[in-house]
DSSP file (Angstrom, degrees, kcal/mol; ACC not computed):
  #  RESIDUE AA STRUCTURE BP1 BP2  ACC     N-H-->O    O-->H-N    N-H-->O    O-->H-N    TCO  KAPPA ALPHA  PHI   PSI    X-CA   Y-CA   Z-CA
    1    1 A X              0   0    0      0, 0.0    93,-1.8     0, 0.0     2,-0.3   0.000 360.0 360.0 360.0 148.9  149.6  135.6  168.4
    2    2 A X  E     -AB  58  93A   0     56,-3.5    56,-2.4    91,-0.2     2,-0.5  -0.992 360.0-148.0-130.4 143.6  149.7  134.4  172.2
    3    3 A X  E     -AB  57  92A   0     89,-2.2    89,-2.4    -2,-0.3     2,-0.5  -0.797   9.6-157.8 -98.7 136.9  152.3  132.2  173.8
    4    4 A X  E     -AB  56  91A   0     52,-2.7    52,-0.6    -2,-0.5     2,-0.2  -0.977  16.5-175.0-114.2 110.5  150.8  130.0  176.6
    5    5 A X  E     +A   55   0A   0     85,-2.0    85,-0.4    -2,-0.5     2,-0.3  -0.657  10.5 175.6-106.7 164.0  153.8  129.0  179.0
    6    6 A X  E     -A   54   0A   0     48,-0.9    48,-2.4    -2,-0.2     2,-0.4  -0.756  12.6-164.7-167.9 132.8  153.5  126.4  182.1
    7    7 A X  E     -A   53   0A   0     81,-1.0    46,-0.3    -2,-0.3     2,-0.2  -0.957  24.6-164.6-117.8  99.6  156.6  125.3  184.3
    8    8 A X  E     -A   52   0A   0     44,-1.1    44,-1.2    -2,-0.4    43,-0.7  -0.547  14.7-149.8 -49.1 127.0  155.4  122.3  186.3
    9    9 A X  E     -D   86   0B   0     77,-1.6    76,-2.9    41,-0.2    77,-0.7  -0.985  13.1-158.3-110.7 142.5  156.7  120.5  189.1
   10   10 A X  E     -D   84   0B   0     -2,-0.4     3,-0.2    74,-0.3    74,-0.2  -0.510  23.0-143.2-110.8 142.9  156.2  117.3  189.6
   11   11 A X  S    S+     0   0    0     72,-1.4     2,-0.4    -2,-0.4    -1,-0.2   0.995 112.3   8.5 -81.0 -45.2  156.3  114.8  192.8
   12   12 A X  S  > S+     0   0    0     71,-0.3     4,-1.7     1,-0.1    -1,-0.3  -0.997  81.0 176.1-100.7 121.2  158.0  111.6  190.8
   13   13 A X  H  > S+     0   0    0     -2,-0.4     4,-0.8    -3,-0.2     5,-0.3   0.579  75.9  70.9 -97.0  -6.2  158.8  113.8  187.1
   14   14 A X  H  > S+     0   0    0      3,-0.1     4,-0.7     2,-0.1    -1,-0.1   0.920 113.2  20.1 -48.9 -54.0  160.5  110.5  186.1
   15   15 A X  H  > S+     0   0    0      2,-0.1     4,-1.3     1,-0.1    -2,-0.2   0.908 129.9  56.1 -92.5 -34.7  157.1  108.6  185.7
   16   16 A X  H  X S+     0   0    0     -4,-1.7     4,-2.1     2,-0.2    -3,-0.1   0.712 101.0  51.9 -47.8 -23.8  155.0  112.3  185.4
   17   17 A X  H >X S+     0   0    0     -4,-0.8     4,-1.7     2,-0.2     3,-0.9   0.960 106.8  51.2 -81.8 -55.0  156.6  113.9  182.6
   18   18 A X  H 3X S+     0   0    0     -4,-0.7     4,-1.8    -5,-0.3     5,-0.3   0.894 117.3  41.0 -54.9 -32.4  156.3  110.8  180.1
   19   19 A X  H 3X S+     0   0    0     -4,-1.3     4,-2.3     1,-0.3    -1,-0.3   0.970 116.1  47.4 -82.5 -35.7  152.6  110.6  180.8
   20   20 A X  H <X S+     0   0    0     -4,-2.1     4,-1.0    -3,-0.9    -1,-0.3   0.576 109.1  52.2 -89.7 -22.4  151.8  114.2  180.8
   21   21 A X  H  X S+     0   0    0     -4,-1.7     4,-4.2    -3,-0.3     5,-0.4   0.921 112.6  50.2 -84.2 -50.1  153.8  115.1  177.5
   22   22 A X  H  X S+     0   0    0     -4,-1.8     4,-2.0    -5,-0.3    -2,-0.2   0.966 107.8  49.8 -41.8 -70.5  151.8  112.4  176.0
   23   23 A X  H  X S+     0   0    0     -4,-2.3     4,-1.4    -5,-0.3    -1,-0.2   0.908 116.6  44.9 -17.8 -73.7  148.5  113.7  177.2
   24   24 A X  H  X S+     0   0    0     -4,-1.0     4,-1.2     2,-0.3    -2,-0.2   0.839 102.7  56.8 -56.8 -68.4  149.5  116.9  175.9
   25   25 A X  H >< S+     0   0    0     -4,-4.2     3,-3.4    -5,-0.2     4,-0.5   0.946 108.1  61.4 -35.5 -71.5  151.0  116.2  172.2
   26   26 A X  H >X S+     0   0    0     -4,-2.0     3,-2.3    -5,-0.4     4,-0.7   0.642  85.9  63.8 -18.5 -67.9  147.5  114.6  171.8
   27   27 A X  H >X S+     0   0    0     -4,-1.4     3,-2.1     1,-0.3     4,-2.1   0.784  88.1  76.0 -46.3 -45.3  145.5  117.4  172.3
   28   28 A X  H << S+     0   0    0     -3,-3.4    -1,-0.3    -4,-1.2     3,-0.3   0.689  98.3  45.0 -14.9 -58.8  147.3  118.7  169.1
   29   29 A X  H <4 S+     0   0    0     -3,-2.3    -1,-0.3    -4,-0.5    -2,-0.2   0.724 117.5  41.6 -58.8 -50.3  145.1  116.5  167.1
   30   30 A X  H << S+     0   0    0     -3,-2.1     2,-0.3    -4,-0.7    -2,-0.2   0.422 106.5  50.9-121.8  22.3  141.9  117.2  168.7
   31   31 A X     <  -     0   0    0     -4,-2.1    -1,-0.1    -3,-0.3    36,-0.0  -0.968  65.3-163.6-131.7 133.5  141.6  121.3  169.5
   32   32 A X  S    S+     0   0    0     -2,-0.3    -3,-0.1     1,-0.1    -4,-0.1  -0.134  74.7  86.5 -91.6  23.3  142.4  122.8  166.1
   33   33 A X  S    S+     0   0    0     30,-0.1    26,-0.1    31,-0.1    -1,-0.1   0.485  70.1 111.6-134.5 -49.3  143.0  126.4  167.7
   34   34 A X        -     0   0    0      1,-0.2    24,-0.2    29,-0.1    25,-0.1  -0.142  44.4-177.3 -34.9 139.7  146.9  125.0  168.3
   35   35 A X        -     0   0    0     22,-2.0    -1,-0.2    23,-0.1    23,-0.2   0.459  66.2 -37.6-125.1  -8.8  149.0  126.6  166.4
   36   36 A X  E     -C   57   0A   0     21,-0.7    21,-1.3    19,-0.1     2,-0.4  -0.394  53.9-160.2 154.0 125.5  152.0  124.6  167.6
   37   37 A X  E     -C   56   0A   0     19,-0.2     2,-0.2    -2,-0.1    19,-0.2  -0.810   4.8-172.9-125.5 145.5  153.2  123.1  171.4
   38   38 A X  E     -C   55   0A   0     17,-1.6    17,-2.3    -2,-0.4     2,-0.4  -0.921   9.2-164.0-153.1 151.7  156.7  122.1  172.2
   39   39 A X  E     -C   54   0A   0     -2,-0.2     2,-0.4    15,-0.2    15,-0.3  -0.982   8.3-174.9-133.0 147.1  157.0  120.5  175.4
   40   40 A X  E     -C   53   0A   0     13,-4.6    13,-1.0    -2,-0.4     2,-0.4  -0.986  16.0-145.0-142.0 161.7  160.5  120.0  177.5
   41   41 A X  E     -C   52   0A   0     -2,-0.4    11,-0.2    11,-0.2    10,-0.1  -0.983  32.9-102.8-133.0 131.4  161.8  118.4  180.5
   42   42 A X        +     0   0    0      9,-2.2     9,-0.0    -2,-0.4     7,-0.0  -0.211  30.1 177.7 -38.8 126.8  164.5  119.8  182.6
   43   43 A X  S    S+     0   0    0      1,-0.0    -1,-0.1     2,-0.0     6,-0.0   0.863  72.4  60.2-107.1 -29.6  168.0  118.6  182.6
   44   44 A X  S    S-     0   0    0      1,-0.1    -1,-0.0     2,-0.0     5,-0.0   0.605  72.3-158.6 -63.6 -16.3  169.9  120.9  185.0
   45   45 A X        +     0   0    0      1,-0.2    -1,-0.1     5,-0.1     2,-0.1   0.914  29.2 168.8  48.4  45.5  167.9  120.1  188.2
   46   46 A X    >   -     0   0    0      4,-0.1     3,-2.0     1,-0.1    -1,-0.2  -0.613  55.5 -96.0 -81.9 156.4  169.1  123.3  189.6
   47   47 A X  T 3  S+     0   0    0      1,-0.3     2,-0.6    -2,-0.1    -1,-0.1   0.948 125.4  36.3 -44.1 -78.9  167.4  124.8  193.0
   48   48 A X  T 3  S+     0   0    0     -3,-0.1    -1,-0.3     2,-0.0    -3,-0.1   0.495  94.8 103.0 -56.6  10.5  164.9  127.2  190.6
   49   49 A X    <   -     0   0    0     -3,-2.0     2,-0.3    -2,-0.6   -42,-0.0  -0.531  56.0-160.5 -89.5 171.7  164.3  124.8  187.9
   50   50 A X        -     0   0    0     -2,-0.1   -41,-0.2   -41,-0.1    -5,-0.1  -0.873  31.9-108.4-139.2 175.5  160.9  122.8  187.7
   51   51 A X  S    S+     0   0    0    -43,-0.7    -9,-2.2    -2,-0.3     2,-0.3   0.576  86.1  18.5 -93.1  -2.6  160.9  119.8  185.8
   52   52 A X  E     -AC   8  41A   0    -44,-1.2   -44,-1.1   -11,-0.2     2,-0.3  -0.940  55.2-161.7-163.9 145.9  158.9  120.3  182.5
   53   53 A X  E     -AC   7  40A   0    -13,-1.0   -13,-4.6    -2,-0.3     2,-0.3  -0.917   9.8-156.9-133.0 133.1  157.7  123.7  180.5
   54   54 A X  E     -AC   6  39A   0    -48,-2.4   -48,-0.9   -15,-0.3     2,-0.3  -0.935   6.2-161.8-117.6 134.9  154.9  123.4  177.9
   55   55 A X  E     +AC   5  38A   0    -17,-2.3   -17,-1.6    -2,-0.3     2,-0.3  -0.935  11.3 178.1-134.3 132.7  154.8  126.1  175.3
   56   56 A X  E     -AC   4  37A   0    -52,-0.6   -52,-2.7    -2,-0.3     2,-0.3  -0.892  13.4-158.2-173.5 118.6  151.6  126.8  173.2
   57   57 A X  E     -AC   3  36A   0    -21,-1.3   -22,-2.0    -2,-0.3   -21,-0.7  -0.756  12.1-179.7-117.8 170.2  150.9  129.2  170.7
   58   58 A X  E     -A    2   0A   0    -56,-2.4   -56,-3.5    -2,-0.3     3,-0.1  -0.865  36.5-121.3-149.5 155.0  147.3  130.5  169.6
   59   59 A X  S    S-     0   0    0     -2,-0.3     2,-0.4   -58,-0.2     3,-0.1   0.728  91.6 -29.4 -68.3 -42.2  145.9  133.0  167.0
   60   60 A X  S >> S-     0   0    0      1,-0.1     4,-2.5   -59,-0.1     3,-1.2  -0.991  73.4 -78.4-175.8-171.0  144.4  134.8  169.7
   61   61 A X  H >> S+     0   0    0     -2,-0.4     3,-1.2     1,-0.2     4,-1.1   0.954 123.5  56.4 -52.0 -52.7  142.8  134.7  173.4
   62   62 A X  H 3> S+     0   0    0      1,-0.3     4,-3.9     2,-0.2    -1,-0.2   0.858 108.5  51.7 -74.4  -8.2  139.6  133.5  172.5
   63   63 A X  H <> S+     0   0    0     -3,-1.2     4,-0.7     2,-0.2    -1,-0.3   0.884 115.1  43.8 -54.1 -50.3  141.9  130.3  170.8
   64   64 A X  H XX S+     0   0    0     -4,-2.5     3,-3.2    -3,-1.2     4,-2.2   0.935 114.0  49.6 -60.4 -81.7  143.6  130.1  174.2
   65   65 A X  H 3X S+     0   0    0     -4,-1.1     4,-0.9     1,-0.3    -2,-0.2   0.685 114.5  46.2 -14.1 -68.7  139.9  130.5  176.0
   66   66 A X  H 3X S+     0   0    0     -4,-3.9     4,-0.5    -5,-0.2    -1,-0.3   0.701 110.5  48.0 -63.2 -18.7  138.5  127.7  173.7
   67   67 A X  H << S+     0   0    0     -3,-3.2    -2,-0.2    -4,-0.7    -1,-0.2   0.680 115.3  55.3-100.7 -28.7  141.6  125.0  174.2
   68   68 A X  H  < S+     0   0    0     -4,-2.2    -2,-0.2    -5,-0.2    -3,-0.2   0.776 109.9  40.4 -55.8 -28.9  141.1  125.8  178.2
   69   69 A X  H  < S+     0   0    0     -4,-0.9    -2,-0.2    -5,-0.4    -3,-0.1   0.462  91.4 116.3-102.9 -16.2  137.9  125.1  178.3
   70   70 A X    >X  -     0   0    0     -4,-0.5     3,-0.7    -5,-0.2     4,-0.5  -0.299  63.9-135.3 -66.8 150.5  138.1  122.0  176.1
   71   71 A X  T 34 S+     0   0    0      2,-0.2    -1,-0.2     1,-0.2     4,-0.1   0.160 105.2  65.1 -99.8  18.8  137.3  118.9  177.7
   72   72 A X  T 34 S+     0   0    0      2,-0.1    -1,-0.2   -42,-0.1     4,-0.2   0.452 107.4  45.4 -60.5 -30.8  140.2  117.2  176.2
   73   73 A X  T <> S+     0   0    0     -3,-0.7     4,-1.8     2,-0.2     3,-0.5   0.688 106.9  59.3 -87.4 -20.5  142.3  119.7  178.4
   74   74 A X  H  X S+     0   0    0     -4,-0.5     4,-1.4     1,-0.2    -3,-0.1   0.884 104.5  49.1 -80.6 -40.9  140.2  119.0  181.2
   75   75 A X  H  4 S+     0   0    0      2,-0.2    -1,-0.2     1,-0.2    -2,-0.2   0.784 116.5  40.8 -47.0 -26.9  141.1  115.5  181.0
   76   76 A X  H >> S+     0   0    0     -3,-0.5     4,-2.1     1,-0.2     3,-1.0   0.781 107.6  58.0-106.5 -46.5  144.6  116.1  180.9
   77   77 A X  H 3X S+     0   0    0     -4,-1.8     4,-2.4     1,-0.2    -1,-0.2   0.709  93.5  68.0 -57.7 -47.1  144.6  118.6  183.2
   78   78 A X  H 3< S+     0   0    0     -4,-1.4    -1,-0.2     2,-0.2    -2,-0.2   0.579 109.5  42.0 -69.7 -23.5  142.8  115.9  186.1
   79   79 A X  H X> S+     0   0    0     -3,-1.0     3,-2.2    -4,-0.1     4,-1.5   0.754 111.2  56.0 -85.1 -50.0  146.5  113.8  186.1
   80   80 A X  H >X S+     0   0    0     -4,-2.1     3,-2.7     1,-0.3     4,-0.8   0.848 112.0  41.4 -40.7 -62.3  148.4  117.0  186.0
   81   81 A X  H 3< S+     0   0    0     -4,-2.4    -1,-0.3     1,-0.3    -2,-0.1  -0.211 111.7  51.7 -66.3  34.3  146.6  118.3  189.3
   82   82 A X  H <4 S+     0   0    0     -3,-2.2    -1,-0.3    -2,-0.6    -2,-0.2   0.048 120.3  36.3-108.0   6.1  146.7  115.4  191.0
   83   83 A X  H << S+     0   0    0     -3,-2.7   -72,-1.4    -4,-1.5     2,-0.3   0.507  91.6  87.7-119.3   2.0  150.5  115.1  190.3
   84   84 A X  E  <  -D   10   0B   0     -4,-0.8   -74,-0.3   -74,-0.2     3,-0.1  -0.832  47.1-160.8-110.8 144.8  152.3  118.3  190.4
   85   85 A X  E    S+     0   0B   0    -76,-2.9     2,-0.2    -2,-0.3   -75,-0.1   0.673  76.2  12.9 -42.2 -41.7  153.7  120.1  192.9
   86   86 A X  E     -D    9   0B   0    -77,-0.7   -77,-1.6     2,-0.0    -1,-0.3  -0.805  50.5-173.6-175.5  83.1  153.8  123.2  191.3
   87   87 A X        -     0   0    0    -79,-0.2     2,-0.5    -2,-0.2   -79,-0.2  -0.585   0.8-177.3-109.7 155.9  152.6  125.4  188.3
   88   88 A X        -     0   0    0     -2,-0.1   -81,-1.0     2,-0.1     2,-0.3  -0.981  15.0-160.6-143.7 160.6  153.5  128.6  187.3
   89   89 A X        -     0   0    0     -2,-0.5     2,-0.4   -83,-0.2   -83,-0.2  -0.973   8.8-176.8-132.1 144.2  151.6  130.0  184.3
   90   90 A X        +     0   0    0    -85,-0.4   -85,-2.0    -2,-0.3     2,-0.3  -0.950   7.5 177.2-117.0 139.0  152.7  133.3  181.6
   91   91 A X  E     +B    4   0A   0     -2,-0.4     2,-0.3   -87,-0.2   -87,-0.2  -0.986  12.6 137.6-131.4 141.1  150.6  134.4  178.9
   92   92 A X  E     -B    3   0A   0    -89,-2.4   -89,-2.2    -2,-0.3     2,-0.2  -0.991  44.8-101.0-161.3 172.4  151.2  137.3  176.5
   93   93 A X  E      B    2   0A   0     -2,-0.3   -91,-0.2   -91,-0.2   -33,-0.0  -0.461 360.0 360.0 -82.4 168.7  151.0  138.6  173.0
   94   94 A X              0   0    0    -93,-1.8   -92,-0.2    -2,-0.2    -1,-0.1  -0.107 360.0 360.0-153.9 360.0  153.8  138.8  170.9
């Protein structure tokens, strides 16, 4: 299995997060290579926090590879980058 993490920061995360979680659920529906996304928004607003972590697990890389390259993520992906601050990305087996 592979976890796909991203900690986002947003410039307004009040109006970013709702649209970007939305975005995001969706894809669920249309790349069948998900194996299950959980999405969360910060509450502690501490100096290190960033405002929203996305969690996404896959059968294996080339599952990741194909839900990267989908052009449902590429859509999704064209509000994130033109509204975050800030990404930071993990990927691993488990």
């Amino acid at each position: 299995m592979i976890k796909h993490i991203v900690l986002f920061k947003f410039e307004n995360p009040e109006v970013n997060i709702p649209v970007v979680r939305e975005s995001l659920y969706a894809l669920v529906d249309k790349i069948p290579e998900i194996v299950h996304m959980q999405i969360g928004a910060d509450f502690l607003h501490s100096g290190r926090s960033y405002d929203m972590a996305l969690l996404v697990d896959f059968k294996s890389r080339e599952d990741l590879e194909i839900y990267d390259k989908h052009p449902d993520h590429a859509k999704a992906r064209v509000y994130i980058h033109e509204h975050r601050l800030d990404s930071k990305t993990v990927d691993f087996e488990y």
